[in-house]
Residue, then its C-alpha position, 0 to 999 in steps of 0.5 A: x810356235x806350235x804352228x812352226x814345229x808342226x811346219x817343220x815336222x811335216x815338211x820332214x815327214x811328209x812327202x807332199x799330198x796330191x789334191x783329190x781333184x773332181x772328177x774328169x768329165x768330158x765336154x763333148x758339145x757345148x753350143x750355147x746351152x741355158x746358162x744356169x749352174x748344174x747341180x749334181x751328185x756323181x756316185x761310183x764304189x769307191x767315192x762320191x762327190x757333190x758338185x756344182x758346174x758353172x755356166x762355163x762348165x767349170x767346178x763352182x763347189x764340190x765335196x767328197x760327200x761320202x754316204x751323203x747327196x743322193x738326190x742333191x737339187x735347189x728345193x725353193x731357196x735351199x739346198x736339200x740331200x739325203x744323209x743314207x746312214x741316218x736315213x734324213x734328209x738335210x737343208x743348207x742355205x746359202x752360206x754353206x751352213x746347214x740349217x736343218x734336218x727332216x724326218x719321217x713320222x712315226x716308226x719310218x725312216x725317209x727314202x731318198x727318191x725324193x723331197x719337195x719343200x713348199x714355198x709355205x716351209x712346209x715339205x713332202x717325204x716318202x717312206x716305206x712299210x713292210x707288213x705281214x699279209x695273209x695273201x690267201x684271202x686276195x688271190x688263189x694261191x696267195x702265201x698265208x704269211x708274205x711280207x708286203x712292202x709299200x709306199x707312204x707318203x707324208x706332208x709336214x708343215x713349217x713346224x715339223x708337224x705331220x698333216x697329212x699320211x697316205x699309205x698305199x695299202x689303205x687307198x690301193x687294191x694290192x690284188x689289182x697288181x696282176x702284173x707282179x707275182x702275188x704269190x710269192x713270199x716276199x712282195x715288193x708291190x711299190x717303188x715309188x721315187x717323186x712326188x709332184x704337187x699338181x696345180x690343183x694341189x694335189x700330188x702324183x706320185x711315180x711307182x715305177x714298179x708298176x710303171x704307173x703314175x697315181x693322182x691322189x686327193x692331197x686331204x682325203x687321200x683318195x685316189x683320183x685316177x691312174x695313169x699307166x699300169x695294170x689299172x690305166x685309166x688314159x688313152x694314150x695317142x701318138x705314143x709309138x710305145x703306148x706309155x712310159x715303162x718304169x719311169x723316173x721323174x714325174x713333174x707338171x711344167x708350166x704349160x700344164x703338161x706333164x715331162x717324165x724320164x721313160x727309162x723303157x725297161x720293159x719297152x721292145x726293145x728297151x729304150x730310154x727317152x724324155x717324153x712330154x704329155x698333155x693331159x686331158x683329165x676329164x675324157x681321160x687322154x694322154x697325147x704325146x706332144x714331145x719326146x727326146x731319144x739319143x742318137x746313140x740310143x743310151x738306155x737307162x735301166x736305172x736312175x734317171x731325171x728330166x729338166x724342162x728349163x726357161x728357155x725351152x729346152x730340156x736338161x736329161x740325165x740318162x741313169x745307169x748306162x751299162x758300160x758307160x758313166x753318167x751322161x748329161x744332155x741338154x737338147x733345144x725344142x727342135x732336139x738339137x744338142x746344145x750340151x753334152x758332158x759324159x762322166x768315167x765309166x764307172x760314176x752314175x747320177x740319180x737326178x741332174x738340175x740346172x739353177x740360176x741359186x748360188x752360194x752367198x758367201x766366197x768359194x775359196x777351198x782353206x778360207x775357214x775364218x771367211x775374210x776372203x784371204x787364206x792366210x795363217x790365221x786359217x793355217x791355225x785354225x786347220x791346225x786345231x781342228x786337225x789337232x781336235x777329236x771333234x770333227x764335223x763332217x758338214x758341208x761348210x767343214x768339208x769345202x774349208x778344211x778339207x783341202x785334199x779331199x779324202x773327208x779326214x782332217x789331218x796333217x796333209x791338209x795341213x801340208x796342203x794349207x802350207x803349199x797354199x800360202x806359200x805357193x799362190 
């Protein structure tokens, strides 16, 4: 009965709502690229959506993620992103269900550049700390009082227990940082955003501040060496740029080398590319063994990933583009375009994965009693949750009883349900 006056209520008071639908990308090449689901979180000022596209480049999943989702990827058999307010990061398993939330230690609160999961459960965060320095004891003219701020790094086993701290001021001299000004009041020293276990289980870290890349001993914390920056150790060879500038996405692929996204701030002129290195640690040498820039010359100042896939080919996320939305490009080993997808003008994507994980469970938007049907079971249970004043903005509550998209459970998803089993 009560289901039959809210029916009729609605259909008198309201006029029917329009679906929020994703968003409008484009397809402009799509010529038998690796076919895997992309995994990717599109932000702009006024809304942000977590997604996955499908091999046939159609909507898999997608929520109005608000404040949530930066950095949204396959961490081992989980789905990990960032919760900006609370400054964690939550896990979710194949059933759409959120299965836990990671924490810095300590007085630190997590950044969202970056978290690795190991295969052990134990996983990587980073953070940062702001304190005071007499800087006149590091440099001539150096402020009695300026905030320093730096990168930490921490690693926490299956338990949640932290086993290993790396904090930058202890293992790095600020004073070798001659490419920023030490004497200012307030010094952003690092930006760190990824972190990479090696294949000798140690870590690297990017800080693209200072556009270099630290090799750091996983249980002393020692540093091992330092690649690019104001204190390179390589010999870089067949670079025509001589090194990457304020990179993002440092990673060690399977053939021992090593892929970045050189985002090229500070190249002359600025220009953005994927590159590939092959390493020589102990004579210290960097050979460029590929590279990848963009026909139409795309240069992102900001954000940005680099995806080596199974097949070879490279799966690039462009960054910030000024004037242009978040452009998707996947190349072959010959840097043949196999697939491009741009978005509106005013979305950006930090980071962009390709994954062979799916959801385990059906993907029908409005199914919340998961019996594969919707039917007016699940018309009453939108109904009570609309009705409660405890809502859960959680992934499983966003897909099922969100319907329309705008992250409020209320009547129009209500009147979105009713158009459904009526209509389809």
């Amino acid at each position: 009965m009560r289901i039959s006056i809210i029916i009729i209520s609605l259909s008198w008071s309201l006029v029917t709502p329009q679906s929020r639908e994703y968003i409008d990308f484009q397809v402009l090449v799509n010529d038998n690229p690796y076919p895997a689901n992309i995994f990717i979180h599109s932000m702009s000022m006024d809304s942000r959506y977590m997604a996955v596209i499908d091999p046939t480049l159609d909507i898999a999943w997608y929520i109005n993620s608000g404040p949530l989702g930066l950095d949204f990827k396959v961490n081992q058999e989980l789905l990990s992103y960032f919760h900006k307010p609370g400054q964690f990061w939550i896990l979710m398993n194949e059933f759409m269900i959120e299965t836990d939330t990671l924490e810095c230690a300590g007085q630190y609160l997590a950044d969202y550049h970056d978290i690795q999961i190991l295969e052990n459960g134990g996983y990587f965060l980073q953070t940062f700390d702001s304190i005071l320095v007499d800087m006149s004891t590091v440099l001539e003219g150096g402020d009695t009082s300026a905030m320093v701020h730096l990168l930490i790094i921490q690693e926490f086993d299956s338990s949640h227990s932290l086993i290993f701290e790396w904090n930058a001021w202890d293992h790095l001299d600020i004073a070798d940082y001659t490419n920023l000004d030490l004497t200012q009041n307030n010094i952003v020293w690092m930006h760190g955003n990824s972190i990479e276990v090696d294949i000798d289980e140690n870590i690297l870290i990017s800080n693209r501040r200072s556009s270099e890349v630290i090799k750091v001993d996983r249980y002393s914390g020692a540093v091992i060496w330092r690649m690019g920056g104001p204190k390179n150790e390589f010999l870089f060879i067949d670079d025509p740029f001589f090194g990457f500038s304020k990179q993002h996405d440092v990673r060690r692929i399977d053939n021992g080398n090593i892929t970045l996204f050189d985002n090229g701030n500070l190249h002359d002129p600025p220009r953005s590319r994927a590159v590939e290195y092959e390493i020589d640690e102990d004579e210290r040498i960097v050979t460029l063994v590929w590279d990848y820039e963009h026909p139409d010359g795309h240069v992102g100042l900001a954000m940005g990933s680099v995806q080596r896939l199974p097949n070879q080919n490279t799966l690039i996320n462009w960054g910030s583009i000024s004037d242009q939305g978040a452009i998707i490009t996947e190349v072959d080993h010959n840097k043949n375009i196999v697939l491009e997808i741009q978005y509106p003008s005013q979305y950006h994507s930090y980071k962009v994965r390709k994954s062979h994980w799916e959801f385990e469970t059906n993907l029908l938007v409005g199914d919340t009693n998961l019996d594969n049907m919707i039917d007016i079971i699940d018309l009453n249970h939108i109904v009570d949750h609309s009705l409660s004043g405890d809502i859960e903005l959680d992934m499983f509550h966003l897909f099922r009883f969100d319907l329309n998209k705008d992250r409020i459970f209320d009547e129009t998803d209500i009147v979105q349900m009713v158009e459904n089993i009526l209509y389809d």
